[in-house]
RORO-747769 format. One line per field, with one value per residue: residue number from 1; residue in three letters; x, y, z of N, C-alpha, C in turn. Coordinates in steps of 0.001 Angstrom, whole numbers, plus 500000, padded with zeros to 6 digits. Layout:
N
resi	c(NUM  ...)
resn	c(ALA  ...)
n_xx	c(X  ...)
n_yy	c(Y  ...)
n_zz	c(Z  ...)
ca_xx	c(X  ...)
ca_yy	c(Y  ...)
ca_zz	c(Z  ...)
c_xx	c(X  ...)
c_yy	c(Y  ...)
c_zz	c(Z  ...)
This chain:
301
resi	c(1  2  3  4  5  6  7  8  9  10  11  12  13  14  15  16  17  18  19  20  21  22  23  24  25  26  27  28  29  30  31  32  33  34  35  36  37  38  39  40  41  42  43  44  45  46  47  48  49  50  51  52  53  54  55  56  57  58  59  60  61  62  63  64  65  66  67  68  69  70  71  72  73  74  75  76  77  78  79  80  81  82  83  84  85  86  87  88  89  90  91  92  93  94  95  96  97  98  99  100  101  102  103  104  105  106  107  108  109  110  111  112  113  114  115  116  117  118  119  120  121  122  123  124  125  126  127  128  129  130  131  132  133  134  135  136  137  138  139  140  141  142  143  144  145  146  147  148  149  150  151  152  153  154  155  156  157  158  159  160  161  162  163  164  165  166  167  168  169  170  171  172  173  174  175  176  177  178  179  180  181  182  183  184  185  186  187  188  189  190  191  192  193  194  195  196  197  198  199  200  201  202  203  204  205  206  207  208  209  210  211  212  213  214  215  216  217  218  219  220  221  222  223  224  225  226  227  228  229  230  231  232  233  234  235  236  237  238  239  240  241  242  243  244  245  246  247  248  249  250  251  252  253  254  255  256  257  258  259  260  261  262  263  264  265  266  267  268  269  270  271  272  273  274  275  276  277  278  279  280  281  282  283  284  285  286  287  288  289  290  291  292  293  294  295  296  297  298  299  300  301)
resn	c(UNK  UNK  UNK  UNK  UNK  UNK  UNK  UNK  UNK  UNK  UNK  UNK  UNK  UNK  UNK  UNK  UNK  UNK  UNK  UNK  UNK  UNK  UNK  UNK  UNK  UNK  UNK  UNK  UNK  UNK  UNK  UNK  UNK  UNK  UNK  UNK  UNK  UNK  UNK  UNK  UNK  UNK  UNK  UNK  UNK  UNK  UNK  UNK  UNK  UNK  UNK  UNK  UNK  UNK  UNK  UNK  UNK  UNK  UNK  UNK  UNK  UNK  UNK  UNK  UNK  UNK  UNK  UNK  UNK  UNK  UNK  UNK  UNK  UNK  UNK  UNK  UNK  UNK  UNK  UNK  UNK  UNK  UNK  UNK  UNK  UNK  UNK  UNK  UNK  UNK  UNK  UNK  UNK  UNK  UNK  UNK  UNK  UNK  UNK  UNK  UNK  UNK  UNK  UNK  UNK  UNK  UNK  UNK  UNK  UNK  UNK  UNK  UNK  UNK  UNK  UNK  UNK  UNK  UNK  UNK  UNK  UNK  UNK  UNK  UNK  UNK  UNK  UNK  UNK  UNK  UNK  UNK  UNK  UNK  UNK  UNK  UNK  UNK  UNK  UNK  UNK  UNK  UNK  UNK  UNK  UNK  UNK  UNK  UNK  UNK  UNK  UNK  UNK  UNK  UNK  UNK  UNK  UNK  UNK  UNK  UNK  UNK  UNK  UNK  UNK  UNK  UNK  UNK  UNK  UNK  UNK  UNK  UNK  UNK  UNK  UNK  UNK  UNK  UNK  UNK  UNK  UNK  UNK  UNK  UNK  UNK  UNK  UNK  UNK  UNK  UNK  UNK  UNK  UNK  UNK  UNK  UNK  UNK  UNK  UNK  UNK  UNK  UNK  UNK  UNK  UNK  UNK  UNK  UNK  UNK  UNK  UNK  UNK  UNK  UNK  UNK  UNK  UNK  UNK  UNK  UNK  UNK  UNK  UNK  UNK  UNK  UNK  UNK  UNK  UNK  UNK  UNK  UNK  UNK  UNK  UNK  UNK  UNK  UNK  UNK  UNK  UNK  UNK  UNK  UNK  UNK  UNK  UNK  UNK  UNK  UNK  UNK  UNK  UNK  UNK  UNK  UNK  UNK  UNK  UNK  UNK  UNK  UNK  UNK  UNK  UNK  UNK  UNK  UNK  UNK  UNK  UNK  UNK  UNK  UNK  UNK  UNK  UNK  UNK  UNK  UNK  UNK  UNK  UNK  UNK  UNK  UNK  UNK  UNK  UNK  UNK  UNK  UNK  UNK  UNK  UNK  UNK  UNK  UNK  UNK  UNK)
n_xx	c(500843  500091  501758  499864  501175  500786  497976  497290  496551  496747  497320  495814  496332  496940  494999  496063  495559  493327  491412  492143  490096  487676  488342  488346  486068  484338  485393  484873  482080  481573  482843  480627  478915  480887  481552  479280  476320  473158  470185  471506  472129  473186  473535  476673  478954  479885  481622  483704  484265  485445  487973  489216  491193  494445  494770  493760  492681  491291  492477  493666  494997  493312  490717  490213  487402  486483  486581  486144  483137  481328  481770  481910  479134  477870  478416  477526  474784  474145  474570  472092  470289  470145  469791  467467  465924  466312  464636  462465  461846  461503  459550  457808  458170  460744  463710  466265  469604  472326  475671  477866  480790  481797  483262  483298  481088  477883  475669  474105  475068  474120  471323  469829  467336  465937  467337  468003  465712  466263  468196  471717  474117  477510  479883  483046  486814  488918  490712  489864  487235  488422  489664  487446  485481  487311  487565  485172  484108  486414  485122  482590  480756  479952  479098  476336  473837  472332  474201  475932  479307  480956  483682  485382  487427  487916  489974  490163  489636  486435  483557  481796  479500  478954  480130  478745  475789  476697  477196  474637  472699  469729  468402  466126  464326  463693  465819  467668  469895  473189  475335  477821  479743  481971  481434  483157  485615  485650  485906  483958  482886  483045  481616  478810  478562  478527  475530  474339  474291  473179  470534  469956  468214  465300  461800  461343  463255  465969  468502  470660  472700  475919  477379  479960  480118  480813  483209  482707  480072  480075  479254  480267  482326  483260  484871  487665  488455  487586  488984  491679  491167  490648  493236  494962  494047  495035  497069  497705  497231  494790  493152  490272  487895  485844  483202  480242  477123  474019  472065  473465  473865  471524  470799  472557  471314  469448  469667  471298  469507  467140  464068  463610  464440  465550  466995  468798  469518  472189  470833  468258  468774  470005  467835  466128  467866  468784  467728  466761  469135  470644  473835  474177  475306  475457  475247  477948  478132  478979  478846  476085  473059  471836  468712  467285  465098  464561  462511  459074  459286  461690  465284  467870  469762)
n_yy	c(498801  502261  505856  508425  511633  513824  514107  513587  511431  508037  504299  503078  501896  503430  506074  508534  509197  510401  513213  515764  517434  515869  513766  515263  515758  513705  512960  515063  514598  512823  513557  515189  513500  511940  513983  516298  516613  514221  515807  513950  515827  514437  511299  509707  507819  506041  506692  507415  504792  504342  506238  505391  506490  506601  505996  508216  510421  512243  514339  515934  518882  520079  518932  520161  520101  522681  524985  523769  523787  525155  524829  522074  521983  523207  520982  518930  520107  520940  518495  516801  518500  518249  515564  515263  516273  514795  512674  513652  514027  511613  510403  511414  510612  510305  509068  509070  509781  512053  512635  515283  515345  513582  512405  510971  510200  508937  508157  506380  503817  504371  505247  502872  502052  503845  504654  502256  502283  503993  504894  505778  507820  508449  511023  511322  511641  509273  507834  508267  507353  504587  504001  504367  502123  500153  500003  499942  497313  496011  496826  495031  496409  496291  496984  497665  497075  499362  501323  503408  504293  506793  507678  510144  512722  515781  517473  516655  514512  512316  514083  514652  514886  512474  510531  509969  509306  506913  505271  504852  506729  508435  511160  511237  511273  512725  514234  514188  516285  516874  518992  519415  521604  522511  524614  526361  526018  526313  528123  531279  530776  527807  527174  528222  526587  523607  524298  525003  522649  520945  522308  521259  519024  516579  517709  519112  518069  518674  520904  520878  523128  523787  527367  529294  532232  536078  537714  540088  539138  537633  536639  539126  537968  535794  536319  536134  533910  532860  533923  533259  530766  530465  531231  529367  527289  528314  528307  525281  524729  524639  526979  528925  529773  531081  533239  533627  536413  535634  536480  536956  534049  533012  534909  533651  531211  531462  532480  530422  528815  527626  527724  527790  529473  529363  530634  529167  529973  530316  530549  529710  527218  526760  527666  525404  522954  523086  524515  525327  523698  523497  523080  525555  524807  525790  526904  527632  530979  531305  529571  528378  527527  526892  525891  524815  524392  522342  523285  523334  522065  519199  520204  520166  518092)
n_zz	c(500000  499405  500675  500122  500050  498945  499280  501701  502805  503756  503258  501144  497653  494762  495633  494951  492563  492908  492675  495555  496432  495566  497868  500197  500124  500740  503406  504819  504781  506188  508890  509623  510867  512247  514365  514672  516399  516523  514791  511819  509291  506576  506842  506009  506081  503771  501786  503458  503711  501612  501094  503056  505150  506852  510120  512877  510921  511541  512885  510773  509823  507413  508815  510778  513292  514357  512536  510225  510123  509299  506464  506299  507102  504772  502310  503228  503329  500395  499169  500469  499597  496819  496449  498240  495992  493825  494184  494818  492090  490786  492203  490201  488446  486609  485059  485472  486576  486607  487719  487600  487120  489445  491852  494894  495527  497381  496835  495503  496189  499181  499241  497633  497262  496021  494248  492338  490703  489065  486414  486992  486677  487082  485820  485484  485953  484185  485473  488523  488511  487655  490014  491979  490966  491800  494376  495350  494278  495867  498635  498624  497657  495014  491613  490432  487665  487232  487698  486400  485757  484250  482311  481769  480122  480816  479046  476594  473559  473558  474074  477061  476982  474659  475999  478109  476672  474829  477468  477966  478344  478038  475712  475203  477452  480265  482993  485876  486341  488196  489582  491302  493609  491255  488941  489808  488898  486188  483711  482589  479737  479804  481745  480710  478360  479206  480917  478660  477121  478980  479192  476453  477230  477155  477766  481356  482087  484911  486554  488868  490144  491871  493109  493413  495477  495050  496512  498396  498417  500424  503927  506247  508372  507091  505254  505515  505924  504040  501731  502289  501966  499157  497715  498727  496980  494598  495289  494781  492309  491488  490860  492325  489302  488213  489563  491069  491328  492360  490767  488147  488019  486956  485166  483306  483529  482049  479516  478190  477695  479702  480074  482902  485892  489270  492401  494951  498337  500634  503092  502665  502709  505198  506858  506497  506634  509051  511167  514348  515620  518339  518393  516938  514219  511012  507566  504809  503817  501803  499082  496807  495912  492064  490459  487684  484796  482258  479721  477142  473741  473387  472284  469934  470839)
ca_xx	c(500000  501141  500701  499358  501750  499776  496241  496974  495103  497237  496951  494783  497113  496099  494552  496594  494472  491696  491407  492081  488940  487009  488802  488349  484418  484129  485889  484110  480507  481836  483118  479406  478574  481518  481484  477930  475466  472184  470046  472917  472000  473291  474398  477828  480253  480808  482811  484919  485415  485553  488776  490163  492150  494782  494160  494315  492275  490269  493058  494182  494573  491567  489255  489431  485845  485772  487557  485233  482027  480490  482145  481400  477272  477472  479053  476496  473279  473741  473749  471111  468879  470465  469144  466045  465218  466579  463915  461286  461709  462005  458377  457444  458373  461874  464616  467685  470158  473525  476375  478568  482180  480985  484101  483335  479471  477827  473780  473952  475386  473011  470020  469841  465767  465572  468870  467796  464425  466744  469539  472839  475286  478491  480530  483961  487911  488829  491522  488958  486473  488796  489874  486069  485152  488088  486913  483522  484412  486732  484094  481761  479484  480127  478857  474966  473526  471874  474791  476848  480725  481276  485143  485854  488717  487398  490696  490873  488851  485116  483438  481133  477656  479208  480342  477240  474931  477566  476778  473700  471939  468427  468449  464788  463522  463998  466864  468163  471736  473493  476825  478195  481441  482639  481497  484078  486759  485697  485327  482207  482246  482889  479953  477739  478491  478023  474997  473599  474312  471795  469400  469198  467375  463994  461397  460981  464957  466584  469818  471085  474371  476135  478109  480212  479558  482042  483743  482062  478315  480191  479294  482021  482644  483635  486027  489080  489147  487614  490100  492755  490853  491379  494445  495460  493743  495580  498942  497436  497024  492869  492333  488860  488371  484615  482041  478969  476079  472622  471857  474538  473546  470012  470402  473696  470672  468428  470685  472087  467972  466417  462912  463049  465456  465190  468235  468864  470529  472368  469886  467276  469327  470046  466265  465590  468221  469783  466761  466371  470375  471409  475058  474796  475838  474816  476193  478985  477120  479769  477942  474632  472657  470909  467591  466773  464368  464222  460574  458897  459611  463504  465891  468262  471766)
ca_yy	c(500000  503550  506436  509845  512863  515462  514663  512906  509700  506647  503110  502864  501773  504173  506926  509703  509621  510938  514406  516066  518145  514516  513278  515900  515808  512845  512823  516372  514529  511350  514231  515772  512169  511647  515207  516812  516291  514210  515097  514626  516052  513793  510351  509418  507728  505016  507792  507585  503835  504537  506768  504523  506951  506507  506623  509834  511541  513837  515084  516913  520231  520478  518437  520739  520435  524190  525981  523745  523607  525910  524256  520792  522125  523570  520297  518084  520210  520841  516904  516564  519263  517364  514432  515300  516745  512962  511463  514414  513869  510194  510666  511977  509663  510671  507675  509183  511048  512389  513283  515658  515630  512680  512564  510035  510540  507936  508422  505115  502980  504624  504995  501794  502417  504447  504472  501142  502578  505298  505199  506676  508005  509194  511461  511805  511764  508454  507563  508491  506123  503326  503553  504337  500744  498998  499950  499469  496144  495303  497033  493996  496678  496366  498244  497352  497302  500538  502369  503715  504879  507371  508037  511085  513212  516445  518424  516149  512943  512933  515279  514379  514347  511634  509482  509855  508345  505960  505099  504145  507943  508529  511983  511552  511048  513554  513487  515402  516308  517880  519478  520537  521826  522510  525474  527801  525650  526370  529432  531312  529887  526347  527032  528631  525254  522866  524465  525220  521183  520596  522802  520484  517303  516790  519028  518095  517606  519472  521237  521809  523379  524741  528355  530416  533974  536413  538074  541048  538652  536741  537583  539358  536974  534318  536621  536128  532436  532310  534385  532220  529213  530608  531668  528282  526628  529072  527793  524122  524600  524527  528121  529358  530670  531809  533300  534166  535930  535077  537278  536188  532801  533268  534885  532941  529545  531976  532763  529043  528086  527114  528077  528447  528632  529835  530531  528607  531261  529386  531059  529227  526140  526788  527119  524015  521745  523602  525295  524363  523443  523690  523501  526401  524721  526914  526354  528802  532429  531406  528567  528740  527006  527069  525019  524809  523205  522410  523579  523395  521018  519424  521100  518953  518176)
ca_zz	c(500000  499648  500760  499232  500425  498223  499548  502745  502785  503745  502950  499805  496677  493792  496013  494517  491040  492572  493212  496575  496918  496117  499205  501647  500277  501209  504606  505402  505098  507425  509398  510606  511487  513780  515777  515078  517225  515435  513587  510785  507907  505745  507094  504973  506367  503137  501194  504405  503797  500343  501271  504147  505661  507900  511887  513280  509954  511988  513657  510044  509664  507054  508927  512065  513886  514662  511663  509293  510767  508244  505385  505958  507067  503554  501966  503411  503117  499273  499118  500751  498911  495859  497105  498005  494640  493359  495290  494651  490235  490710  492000  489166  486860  485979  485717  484786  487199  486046  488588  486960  488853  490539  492739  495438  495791  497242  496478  494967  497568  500374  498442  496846  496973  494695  493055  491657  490347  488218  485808  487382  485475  487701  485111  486149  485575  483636  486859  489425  487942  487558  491588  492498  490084  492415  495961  495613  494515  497067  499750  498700  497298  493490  490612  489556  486175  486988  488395  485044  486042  483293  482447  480918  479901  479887  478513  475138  473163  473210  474736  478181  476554  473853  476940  478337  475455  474768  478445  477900  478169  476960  475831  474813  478408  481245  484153  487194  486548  489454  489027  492728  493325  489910  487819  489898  488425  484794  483154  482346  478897  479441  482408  480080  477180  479577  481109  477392  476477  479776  478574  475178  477362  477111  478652  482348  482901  485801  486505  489772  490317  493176  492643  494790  495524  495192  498220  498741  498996  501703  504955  506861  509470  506592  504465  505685  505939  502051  500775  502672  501023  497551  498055  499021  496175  493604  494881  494718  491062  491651  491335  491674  488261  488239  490632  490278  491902  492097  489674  486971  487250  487053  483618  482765  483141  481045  478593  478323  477097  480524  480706  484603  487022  490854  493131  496605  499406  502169  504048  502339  503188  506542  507255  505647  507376  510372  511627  516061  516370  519596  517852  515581  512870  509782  506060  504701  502896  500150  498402  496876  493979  490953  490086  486212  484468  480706  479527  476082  473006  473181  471230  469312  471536)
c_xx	c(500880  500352  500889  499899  500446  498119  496005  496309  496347  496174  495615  495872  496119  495609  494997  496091  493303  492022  491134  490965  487917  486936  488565  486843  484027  483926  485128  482325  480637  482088  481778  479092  479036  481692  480305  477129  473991  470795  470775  471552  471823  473883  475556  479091  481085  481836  483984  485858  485927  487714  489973  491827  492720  494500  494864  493517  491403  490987  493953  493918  492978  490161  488951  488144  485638  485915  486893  484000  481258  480483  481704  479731  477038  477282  477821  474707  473337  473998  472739  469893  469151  469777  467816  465227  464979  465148  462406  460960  461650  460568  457251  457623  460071  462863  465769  468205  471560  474188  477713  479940  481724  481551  483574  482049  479141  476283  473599  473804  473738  471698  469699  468356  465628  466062  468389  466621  465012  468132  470380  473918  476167  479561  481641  485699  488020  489669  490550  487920  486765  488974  488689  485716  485499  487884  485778  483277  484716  486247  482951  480425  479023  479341  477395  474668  473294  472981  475803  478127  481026  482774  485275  486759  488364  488571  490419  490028  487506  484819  482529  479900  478214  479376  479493  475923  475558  477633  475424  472753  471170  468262  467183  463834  464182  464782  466772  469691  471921  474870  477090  479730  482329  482536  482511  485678  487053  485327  484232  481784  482057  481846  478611  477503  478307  476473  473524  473346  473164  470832  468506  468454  465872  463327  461329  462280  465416  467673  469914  472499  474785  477187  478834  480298  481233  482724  482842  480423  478160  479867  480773  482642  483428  484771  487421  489135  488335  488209  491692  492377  491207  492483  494880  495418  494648  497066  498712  497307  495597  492312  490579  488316  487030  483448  481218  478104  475009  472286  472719  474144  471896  469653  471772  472172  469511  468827  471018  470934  467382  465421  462118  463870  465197  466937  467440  469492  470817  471339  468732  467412  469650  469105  465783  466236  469260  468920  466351  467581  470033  473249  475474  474988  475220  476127  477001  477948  477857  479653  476851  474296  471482  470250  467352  466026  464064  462534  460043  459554  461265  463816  467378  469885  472508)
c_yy	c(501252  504748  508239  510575  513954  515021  514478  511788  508686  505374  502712  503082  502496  505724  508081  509937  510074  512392  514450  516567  517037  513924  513997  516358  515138  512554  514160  515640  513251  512145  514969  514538  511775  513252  516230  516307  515711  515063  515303  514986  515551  512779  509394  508901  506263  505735  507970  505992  503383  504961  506353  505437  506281  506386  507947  511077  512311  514604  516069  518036  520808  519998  519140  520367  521655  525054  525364  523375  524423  525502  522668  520467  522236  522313  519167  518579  520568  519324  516454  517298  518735  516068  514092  516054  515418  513035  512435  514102  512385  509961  511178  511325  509680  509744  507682  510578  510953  512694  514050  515997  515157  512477  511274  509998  509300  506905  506798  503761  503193  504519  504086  501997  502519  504361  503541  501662  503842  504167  505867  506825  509390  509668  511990  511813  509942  507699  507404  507109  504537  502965  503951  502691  499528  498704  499671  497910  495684  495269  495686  494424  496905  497710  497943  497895  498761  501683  502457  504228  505325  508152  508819  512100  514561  517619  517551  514665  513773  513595  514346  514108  513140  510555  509040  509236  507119  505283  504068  505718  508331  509903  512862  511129  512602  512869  515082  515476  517308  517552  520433  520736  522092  523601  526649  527482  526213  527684  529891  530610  528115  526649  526877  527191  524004  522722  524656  523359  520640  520593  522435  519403  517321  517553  518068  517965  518627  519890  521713  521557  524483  526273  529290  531855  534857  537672  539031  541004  538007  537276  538248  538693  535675  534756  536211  534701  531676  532964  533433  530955  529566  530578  529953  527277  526896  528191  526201  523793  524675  526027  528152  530579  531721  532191  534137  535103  536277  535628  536682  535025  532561  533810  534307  531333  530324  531915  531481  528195  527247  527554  528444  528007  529484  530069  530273  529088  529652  529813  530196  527711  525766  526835  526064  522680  521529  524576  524720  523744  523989  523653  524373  526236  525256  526121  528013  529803  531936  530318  528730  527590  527167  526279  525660  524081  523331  522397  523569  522237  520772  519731  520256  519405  518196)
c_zz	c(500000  500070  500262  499683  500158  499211  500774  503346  502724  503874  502037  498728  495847  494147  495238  493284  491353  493299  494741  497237  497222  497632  500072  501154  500862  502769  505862  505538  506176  508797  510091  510921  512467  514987  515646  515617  516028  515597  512628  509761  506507  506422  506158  505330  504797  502271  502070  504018  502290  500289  502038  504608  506218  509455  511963  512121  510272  512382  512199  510245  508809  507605  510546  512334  513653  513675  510265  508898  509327  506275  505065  505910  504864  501973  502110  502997  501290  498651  499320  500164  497200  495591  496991  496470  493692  493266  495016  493086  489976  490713  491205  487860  486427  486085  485747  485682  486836  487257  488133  487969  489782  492010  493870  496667  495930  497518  496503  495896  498955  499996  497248  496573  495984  493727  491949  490702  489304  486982  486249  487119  486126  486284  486080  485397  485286  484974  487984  489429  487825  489569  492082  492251  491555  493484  496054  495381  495881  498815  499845  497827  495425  492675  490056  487970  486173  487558  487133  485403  485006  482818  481214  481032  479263  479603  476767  475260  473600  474634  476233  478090  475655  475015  477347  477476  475316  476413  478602  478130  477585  476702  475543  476117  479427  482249  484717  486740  487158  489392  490342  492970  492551  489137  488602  489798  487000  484743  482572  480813  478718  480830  481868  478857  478238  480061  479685  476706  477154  479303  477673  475559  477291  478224  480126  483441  483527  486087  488370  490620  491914  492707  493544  493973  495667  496166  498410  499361  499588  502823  505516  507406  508745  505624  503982  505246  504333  501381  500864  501682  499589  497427  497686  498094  495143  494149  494513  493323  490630  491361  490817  490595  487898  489293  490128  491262  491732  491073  488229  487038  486950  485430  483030  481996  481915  479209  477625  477543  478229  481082  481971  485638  488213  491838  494916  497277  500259  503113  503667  502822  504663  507583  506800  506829  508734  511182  513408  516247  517402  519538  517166  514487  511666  508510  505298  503910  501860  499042  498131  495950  493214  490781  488764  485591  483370  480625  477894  475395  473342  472481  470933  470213  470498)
């Protein structure tokens, strides 16, 4: 076994092909499970054994308790309003959910219910995908017919909607695709072309993305230590390259051909699934997201 310098994660051969942020998503939603008080939020600890840290992986620097209390609320409740949207369109008929920058999401696994009752089609890094494939194996919990591992390479070769069909992707039925963590990697035009490719699924199909806000629509209290976080990312090679807010993405999803989209405040989130703590715990002001919903005849992908 070896072990990962750059991301910190011992004893998992391979680990180092999967992105760092994956890993400390993961470990951040196993993380309100072992030191928040219940009701969790989101209960997640197989992304932990997905990750198989080392001993001692709470005691990292990023997984402080107190220093990322607001980060990991935020981390878990736009899963869970992710989630519950799943589970709300699923009811509705809808069979097909996308996970764009699937990273080491683990809907599938936990919500076998439903999961099973869908098509799920994790889009991710072609590496990522192969050491996701291998652990879930060797966890016992394999890969089902209905669970799709989508390996794509999105600098070069086909593009992410081609993988996706070639998947098995009906582009003549309606889906949920939910894209969290990611559009403030890409720039506003590869936001706006991925978000415009959405837009082409049949009527019915949903978009919802998460977006950060940009400093000035943070609260004060959270400034410092999200400018430090950029900061930190920028030397990591990750910089955060786009932010948005509410407004900009609201006519970015307009713009893009999505007949109706709504914005989600952390505030809206924080009354939803942090409302009667007795811990405080709240979700960071510097996260938000977008709800979209393709409307009218489809329009040819």
């Amino acid at each position: 076994m070896e072990t990962n310098h750059a991301n910190g994660i011992d004893g998992i051969d391979g680990v180092d092909s999967v992105d760092g942020t994956a890993l400390r998503t993961a470990l951040w939603r196993a993380l309100h499970v072992r030191v928040d008080p219940a009701p969790h939020v989101l209960a997640d600890e197989i992304g932990l054994r997905l990750a198989a840290p080392g001993a001692g992986w709470t005691r990292r620097p990023d997984m402080d308790p107190s220093r990322t209390s607001r980060t990991r609320a935020s981390i878990v409740a736009r899963a869970r309003f992710i989630e519950d949207l799943v589970v709300e369109k699923a009811g509705e008929g809808v069979t097909q959910y996308v996970l764009l920058g699937a990273g080491l999401d683990t809907f599938a696994q936990r919500r076998p219910g439903t999961a099973a009752g869908l098509r799920v089609f994790e889009v991710d890094r072609p590496a990522t995908q192969a050491w996701k494939r291998r652990r879930l194996t060797e966890l016992g919990l394999g890969v089902p017919e209905w669970l799709r591992l989508v390996p794509v390479d999105f600098e070069e070769g086909p593009s992410w909607w081609e993988r996706l069909v070639a998947a098995g992707f009906d582009p003549a039925r309606p889906a949920v695709v939910a894209c969290a963590g990611v559009l403030m990697y890409l720039t506003r035009e590869a936001a706006a072309a991925t978000l415009s490719q959405v837009a082409k699924l049949a009527p019915g199909s949903t978009l919802a993305t998460t977006f950060m806000l940009p400093l000035d629509l943070v609260a004060a209290d959270e400034r410092r230590a999200l400018d430090a976080t950029r900061k930190a990312a920028q030397a990591a090679g990750t910089p955060f390259v786009s932010l948005y807010s509410p407004r900009e993405m609201l006519d970015l999803a307009h713009e893009t051909g999505f007949g109706e989209a709504r914005h989600v405040s952390a505030t809206a989130l924080a009354e939803r699934y942090f409302a009667g703590r007795a811990d405080g715990l709240r979700p960071s002001s510097a996260e938000e997201l977008l709800v979209a919903t393709v409307q009218g005849p489809p329009r040819t992908p």
